[in-house]
C-alpha positions in Angstrom: 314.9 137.8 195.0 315.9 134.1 193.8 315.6 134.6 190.3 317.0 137.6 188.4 316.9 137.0 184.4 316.8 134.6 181.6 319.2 131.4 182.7 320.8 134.1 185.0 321.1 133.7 189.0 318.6 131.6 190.6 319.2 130.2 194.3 323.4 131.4 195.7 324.2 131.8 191.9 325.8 135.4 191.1 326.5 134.8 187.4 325.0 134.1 183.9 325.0 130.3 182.7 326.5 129.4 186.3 325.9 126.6 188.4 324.8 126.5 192.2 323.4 123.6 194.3 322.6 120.0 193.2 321.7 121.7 189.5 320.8 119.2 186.6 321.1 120.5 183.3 322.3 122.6 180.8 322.4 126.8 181.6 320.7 126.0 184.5 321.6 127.7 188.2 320.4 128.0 191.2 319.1 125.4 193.7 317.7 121.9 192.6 317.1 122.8 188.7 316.3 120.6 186.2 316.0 121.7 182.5 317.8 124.0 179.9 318.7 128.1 181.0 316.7 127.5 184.1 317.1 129.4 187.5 314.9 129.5 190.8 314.4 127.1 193.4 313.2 123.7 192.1 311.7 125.0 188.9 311.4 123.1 186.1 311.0 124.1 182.4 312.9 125.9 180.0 314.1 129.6 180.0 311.8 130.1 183.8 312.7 131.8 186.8 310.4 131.6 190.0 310.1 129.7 192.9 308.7 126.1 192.8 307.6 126.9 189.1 306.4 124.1 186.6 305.8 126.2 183.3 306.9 125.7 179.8 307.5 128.8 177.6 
């Protein structure tokens, strides 16, 4: 629902490699992100997608 892919659309993003709220980072979107092809709400880590995530993989 807030994530869809690999450093896709995380939190109002619609687009690969976009940017959306308040996002830190590189390839990251959606809403509060911080870390490389990120995308959710506050998640943190690389290449993840998910809501209030903190995973590495």
């Amino acid at each position: 629902m807030l994530n869809t892919g690999y450093g896709n659309s995380g939190f109002y993003n619609a687009a690969v490699n976009n940017t959306g709220i308040f996002v830190t980072g590189v390839m990251s979107s959606g809403f509060f992100n911080f870390g490389t092809g990120n995308s959710g709400l506050l998640v943190s880590g690389n290449g993840l997608s998910g809501f209030f995530k903190n995973l590495f993989g």
